[in-house]
C-alpha positions, 0 to 999 in steps of 0.5 A: 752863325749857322753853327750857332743855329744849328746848337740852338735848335738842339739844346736851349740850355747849353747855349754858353760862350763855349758853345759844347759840342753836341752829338746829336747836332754832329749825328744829324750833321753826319746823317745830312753829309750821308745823304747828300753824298747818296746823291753824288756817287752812283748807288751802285757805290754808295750800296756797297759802302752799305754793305761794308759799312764804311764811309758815309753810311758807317757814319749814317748808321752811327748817327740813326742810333744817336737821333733814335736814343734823342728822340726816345729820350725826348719821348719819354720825358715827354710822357713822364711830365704829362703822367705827372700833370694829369696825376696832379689834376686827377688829385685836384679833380678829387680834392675838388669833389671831396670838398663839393660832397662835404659842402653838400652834407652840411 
């Protein structure tokens, strides 16, 4: 059930009886684990795993790059829908003031 959570809350679209595998659900899975093991182990350890980028924090800097790549997509479009909202309103807003001076002259 948490499995189906977890897919929901990342992609409404791809909610199907064979439930695809996400790589942004597995990279903020991986990034979870990454975390949580940053707890466990002394930071003496989990630091030198850093700097040789293996285990957990191979898998954490694997999944910064994925969430970062998600959420400058989700930006973008984000921007792109509201760019193209408010150039609608703006053709609207001159349709409307276009037909008010028409109206006016008559």
């Amino acid at each position: 059930m948490q499995d189906l959570f977890k897919r929901y809350s990342f992609d409404l679209e791809t909610l199907c009886i064979g439930l695809p595998n996400l790589k942004q659900e597995k990279a903020f899975t991986d990034a979870e684990e990454a975390v949580m093991n940053r707890h466990i182990i002394p930071e003496i350890c989990w630091k030198f795993q850093k700097w040789l980028q293996i285990g957990h924090e191979k898998k954490l800097r694997e999944a910064k790059q994925v969430v970062d790549q998600f959420l400058t997509d989700c930006i973008s479009l984000k921007c792109q829908k509201l760019k193209v909202r408010n150039e609608e309103e703006e053709d609207l807003d001159f349709v409307n003031k276009l037909h008010e001076n028409n109206g006016r002259k008559e």
